[in-house]
TIVO-2410 file (N, C-alpha, C; in nm, 3 decimals):
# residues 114
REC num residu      c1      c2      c3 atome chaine
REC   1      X  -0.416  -0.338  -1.488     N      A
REC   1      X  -0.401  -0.278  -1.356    CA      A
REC   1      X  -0.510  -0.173  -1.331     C      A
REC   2      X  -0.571  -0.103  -1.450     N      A
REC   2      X  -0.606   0.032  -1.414    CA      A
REC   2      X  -0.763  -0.068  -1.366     C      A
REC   3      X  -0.836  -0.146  -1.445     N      A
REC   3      X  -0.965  -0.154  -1.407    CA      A
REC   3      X  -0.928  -0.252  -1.306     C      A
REC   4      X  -0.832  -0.295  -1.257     N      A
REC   4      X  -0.848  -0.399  -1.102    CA      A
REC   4      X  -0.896  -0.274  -0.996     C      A
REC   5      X  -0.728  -0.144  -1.021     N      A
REC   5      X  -0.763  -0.059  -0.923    CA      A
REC   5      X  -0.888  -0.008  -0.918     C      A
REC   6      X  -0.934   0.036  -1.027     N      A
REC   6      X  -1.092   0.055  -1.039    CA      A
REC   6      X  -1.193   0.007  -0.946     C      A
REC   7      X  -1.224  -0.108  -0.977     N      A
REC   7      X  -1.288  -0.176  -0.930    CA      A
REC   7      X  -1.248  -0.181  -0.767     C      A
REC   8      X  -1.144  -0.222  -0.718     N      A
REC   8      X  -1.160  -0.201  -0.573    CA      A
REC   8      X  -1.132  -0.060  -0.494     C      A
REC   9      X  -1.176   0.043  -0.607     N      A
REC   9      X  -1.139   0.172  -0.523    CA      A
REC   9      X  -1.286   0.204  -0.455     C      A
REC  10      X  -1.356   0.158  -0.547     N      A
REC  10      X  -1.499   0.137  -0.431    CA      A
REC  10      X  -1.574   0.109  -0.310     C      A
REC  11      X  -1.462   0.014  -0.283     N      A
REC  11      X  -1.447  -0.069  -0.146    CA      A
REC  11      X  -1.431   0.047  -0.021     C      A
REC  12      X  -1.339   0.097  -0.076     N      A
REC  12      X  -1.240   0.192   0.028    CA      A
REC  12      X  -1.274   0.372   0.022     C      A
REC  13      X  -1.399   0.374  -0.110     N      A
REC  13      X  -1.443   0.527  -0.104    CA      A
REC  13      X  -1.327   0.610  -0.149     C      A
REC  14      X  -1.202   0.559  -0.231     N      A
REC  14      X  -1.080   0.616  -0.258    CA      A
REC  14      X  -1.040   0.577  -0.387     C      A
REC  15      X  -1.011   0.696  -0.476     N      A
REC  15      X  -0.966   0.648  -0.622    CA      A
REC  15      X  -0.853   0.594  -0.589     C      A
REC  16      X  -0.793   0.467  -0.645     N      A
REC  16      X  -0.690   0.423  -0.636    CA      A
REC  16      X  -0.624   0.374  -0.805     C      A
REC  17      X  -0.691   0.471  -0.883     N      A
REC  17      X  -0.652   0.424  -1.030    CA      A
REC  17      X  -0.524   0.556  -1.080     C      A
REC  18      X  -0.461   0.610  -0.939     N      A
REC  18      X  -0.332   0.703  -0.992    CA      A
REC  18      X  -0.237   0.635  -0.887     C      A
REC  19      X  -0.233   0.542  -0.864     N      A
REC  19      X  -0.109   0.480  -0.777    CA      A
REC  19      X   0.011   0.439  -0.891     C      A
REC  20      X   0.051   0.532  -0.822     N      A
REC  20      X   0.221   0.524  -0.871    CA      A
REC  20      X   0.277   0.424  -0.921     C      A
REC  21      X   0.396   0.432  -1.047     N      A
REC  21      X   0.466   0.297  -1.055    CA      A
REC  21      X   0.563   0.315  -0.957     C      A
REC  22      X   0.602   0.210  -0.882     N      A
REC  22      X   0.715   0.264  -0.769    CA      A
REC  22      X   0.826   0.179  -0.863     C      A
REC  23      X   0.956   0.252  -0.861     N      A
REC  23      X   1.052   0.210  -0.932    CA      A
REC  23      X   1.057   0.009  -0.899     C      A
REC  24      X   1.092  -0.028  -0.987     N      A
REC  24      X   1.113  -0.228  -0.997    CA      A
REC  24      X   1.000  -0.259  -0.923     C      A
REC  25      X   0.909  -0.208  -0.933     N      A
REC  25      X   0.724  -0.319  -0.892    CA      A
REC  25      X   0.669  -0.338  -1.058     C      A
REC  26      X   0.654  -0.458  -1.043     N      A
REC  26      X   0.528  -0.472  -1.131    CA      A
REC  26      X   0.394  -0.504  -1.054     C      A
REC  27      X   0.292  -0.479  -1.138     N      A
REC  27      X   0.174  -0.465  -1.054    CA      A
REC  27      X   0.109  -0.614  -1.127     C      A
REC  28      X   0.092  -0.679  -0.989     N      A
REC  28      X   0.007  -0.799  -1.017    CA      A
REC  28      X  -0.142  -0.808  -1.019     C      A
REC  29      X  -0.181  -0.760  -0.910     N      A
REC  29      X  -0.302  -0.793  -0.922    CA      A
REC  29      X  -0.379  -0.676  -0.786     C      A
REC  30      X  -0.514  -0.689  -0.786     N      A
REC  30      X  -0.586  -0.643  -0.706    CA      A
REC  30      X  -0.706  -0.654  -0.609     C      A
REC  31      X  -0.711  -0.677  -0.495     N      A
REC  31      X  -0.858  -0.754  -0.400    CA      A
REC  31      X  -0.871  -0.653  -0.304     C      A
REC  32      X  -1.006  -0.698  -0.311     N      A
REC  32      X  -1.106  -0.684  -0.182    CA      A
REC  32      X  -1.076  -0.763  -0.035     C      A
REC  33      X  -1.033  -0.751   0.050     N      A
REC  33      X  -1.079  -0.811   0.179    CA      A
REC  33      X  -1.123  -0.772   0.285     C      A
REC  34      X  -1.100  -0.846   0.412     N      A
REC  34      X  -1.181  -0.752   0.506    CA      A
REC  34      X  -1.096  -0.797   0.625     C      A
REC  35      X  -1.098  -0.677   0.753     N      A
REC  35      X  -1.052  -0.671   0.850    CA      A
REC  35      X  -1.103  -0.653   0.949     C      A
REC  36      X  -1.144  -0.700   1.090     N      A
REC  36      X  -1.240  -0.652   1.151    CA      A
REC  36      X  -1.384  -0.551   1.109     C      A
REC  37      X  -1.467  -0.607   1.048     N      A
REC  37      X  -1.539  -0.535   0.966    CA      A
REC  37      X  -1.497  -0.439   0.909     C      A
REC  38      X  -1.411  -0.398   0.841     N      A
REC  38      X  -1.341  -0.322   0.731    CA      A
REC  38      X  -1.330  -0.322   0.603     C      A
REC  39      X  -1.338  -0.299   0.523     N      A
REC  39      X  -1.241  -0.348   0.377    CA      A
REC  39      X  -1.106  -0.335   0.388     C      A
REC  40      X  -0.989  -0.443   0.364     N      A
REC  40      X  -0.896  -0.338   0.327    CA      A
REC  40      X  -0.862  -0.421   0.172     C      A
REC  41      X  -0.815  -0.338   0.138     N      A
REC  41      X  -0.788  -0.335  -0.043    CA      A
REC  41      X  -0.579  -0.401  -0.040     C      A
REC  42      X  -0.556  -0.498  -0.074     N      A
REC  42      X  -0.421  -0.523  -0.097    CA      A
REC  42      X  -0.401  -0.527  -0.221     C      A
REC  43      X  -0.315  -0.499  -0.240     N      A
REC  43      X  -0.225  -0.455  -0.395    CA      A
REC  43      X  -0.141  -0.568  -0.417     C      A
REC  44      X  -0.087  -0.636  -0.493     N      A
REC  44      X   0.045  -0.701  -0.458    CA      A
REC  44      X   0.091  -0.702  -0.622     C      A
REC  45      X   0.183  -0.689  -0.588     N      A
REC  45      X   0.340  -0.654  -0.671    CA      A
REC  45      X   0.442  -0.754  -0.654     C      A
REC  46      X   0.565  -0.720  -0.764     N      A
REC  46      X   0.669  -0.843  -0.777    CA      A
REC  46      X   0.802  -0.734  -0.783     C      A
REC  47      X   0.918  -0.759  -0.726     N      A
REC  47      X   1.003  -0.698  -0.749    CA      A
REC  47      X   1.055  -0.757  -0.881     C      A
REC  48      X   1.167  -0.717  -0.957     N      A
REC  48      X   1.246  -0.768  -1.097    CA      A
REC  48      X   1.299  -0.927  -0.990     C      A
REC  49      X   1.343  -0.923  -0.885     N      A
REC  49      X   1.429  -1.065  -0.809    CA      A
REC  49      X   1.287  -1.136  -0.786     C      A
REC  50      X   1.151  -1.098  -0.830     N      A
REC  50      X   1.052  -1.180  -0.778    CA      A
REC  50      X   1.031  -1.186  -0.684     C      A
REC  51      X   1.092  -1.072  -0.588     N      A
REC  51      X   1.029  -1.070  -0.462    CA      A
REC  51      X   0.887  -1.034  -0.406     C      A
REC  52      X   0.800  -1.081  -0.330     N      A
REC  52      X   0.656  -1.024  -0.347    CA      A
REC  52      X   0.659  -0.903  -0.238     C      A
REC  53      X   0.587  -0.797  -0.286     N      A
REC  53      X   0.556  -0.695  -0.228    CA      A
REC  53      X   0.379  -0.622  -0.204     C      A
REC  54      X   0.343  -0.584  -0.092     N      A
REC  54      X   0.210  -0.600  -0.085    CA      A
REC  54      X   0.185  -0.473  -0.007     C      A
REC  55      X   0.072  -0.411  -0.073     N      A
REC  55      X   0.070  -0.250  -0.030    CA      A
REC  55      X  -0.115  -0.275   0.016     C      A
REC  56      X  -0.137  -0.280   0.124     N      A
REC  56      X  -0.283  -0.263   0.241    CA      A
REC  56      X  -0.298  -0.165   0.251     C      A
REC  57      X  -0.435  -0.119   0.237     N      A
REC  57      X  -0.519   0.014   0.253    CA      A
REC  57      X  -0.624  -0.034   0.301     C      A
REC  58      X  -0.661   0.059   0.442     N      A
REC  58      X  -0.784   0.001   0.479    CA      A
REC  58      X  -0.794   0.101   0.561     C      A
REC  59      X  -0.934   0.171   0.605     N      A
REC  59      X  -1.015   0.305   0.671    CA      A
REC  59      X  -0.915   0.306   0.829     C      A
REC  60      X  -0.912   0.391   0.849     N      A
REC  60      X  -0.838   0.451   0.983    CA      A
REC  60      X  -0.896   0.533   1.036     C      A
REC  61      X  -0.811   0.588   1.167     N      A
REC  61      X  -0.888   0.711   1.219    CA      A
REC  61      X  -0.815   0.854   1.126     C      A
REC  62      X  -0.848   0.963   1.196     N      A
REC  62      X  -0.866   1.075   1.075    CA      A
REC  62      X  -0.704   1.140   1.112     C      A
REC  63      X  -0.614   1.035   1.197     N      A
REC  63      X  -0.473   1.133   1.260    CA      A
REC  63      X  -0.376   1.099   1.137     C      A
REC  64      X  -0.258   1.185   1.152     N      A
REC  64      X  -0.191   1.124   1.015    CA      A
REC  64      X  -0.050   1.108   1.088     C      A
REC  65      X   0.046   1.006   0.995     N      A
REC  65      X   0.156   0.960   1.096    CA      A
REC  65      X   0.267   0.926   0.967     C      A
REC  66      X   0.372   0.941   0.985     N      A
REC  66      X   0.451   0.962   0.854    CA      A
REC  66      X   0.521   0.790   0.847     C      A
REC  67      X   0.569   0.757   0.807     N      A
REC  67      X   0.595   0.660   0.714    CA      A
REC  67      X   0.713   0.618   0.874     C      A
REC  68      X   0.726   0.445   0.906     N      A
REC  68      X   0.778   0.402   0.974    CA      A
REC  68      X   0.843   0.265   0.978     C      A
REC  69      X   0.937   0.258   0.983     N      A
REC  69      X   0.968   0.125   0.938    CA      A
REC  69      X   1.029   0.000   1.030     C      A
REC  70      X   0.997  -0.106   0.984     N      A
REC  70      X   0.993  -0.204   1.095    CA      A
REC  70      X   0.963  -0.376   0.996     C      A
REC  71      X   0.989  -0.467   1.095     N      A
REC  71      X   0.998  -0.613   1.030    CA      A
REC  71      X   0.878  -0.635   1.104     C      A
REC  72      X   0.823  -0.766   1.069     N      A
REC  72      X   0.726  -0.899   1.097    CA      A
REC  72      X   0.739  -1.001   1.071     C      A
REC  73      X   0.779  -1.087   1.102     N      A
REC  73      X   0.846  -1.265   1.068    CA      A
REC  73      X   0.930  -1.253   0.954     C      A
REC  74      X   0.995  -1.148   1.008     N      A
REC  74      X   1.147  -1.155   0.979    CA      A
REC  74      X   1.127  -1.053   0.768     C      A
REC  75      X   0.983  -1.010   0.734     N      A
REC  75      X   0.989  -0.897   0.676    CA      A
REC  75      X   0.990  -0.812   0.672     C      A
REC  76      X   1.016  -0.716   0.599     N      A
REC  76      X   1.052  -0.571   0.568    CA      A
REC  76      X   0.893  -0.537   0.589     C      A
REC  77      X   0.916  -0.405   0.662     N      A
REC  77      X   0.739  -0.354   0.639    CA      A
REC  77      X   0.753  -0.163   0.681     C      A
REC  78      X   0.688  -0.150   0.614     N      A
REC  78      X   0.670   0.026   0.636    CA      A
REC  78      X   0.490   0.042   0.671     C      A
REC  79      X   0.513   0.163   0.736     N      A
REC  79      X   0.343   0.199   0.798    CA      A
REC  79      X   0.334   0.308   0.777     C      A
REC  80      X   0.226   0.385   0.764     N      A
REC  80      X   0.188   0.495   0.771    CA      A
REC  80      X   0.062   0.573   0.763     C      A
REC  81      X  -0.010   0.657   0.793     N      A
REC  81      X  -0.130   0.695   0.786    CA      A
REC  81      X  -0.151   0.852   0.745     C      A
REC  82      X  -0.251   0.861   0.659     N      A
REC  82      X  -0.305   0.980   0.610    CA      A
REC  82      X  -0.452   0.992   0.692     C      A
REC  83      X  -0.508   1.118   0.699     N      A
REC  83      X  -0.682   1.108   0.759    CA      A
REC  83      X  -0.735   1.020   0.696     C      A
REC  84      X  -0.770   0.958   0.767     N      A
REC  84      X  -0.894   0.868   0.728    CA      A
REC  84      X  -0.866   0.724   0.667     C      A
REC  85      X  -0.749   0.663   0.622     N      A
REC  85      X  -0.639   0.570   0.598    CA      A
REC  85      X  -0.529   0.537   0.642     C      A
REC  86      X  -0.511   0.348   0.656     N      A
REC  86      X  -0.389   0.348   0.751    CA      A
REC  86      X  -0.349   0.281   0.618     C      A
REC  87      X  -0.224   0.265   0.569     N      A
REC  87      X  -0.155   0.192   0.489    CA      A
REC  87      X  -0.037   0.104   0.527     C      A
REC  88      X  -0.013  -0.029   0.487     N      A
REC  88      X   0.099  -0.075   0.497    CA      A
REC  88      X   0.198  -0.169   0.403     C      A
REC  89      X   0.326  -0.143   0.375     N      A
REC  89      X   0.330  -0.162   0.231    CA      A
REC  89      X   0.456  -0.268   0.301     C      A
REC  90      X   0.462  -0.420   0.269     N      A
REC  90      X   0.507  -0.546   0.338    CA      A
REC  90      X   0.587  -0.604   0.164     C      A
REC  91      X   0.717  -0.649   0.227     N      A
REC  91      X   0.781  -0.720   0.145    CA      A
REC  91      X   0.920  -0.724   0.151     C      A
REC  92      X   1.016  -0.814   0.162     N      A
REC  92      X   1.149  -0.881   0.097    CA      A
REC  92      X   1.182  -0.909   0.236     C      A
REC  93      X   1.321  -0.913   0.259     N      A
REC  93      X   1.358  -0.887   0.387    CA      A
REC  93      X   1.534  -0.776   0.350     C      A
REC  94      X   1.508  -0.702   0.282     N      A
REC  94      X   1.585  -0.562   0.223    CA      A
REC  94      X   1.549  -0.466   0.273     C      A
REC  95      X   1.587  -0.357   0.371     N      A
REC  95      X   1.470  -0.254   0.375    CA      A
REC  95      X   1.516  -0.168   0.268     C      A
REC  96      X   1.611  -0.150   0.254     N      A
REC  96      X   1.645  -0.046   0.137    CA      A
REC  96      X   1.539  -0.027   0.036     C      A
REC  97      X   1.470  -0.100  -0.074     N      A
REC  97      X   1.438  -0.107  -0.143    CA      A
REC  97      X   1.261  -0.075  -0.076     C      A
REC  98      X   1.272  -0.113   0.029     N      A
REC  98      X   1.108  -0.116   0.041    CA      A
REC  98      X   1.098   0.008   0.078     C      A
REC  99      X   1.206   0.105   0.160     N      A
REC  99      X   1.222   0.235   0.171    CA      A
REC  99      X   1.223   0.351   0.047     C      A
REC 100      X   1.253   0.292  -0.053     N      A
REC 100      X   1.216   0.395  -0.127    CA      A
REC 100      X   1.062   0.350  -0.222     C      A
REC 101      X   1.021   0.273  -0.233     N      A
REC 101      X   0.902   0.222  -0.250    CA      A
REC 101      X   0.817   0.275  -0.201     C      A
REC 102      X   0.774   0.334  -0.019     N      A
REC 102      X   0.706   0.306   0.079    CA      A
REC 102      X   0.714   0.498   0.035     C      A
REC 103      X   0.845   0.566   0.008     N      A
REC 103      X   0.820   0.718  -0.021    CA      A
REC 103      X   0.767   0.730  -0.167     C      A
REC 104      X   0.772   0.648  -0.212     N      A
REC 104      X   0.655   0.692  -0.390    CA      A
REC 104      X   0.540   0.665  -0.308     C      A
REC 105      X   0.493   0.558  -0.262     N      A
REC 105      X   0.330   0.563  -0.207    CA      A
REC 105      X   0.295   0.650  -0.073     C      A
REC 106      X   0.334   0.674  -0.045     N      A
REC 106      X   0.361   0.755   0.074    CA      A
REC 106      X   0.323   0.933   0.004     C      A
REC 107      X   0.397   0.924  -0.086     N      A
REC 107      X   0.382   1.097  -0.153    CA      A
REC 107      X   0.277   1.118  -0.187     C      A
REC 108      X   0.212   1.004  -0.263     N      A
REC 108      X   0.077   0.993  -0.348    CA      A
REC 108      X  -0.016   0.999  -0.234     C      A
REC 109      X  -0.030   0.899  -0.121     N      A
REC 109      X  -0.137   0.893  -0.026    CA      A
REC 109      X  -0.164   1.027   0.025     C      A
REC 110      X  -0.053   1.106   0.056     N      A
REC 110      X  -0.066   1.263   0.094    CA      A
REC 110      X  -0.149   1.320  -0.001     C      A
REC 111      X  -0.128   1.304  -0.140     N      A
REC 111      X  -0.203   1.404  -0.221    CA      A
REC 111      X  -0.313   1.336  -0.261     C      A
REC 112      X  -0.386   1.227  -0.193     N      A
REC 112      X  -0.519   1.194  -0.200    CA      A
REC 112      X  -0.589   1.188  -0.071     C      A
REC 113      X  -0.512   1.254   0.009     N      A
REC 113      X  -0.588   1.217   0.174    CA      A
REC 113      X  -0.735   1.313   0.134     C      A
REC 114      X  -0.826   1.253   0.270     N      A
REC 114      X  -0.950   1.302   0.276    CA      A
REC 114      X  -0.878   1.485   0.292     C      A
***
């Protein structure tokens, strides 16, 4: 995990090699992609039920907006933004679980904002 995050913390100008274990994620894997000329960096994770869970980071504007929660074809999804990063952390169709997930990354993004 540590040299995936490594490696794509470059992308995004953001160490991403202290991201949290959020309680029942395992950490799968780590990429590069892109969004309207962007990078954004997805994370994706497995709950213990094998549910997939997927945490997006990609450059924003510099306002910050606290953690919000909401579905998309019928998944669980939380949003939120720090300066200079929008994040969005997508998975199950539980919100419970993605709610306390979304406040471990959520705490951390605060204490790495620009």
């Amino acid at each position: 995990a540590a040299m995936q995050l490594a490696a794509v913390s470059d992308a995004l100008g953001l160490d991403l090699t202290g991201l949290p274990d959020a309680q029942g994620l395992t950490f799968k894997r780590a990429q590069v992609l892109g969004f309207n000329d962007k990078p954004l960096v997805q994370i994706a994770f497995a709950r213990a039920d094998g549910t997939p869970v997927a945490l997006c980071i990609i450059p924003a504007g510099p306002d910050a907006a606290p953690v919000s929660m909401g579905a998309a074809e019928g998944l669980g999804l939380a949003r939120w933004n720090t300066p200079g990063y929008g994040f969005l952390l997508i998975g199950g169709t539980d919100a419970a679980p993605l709610e306390t997930e979304a406040a471990a990354f959520e705490s951390w993004s605060a204490d790495i904002a620009i």
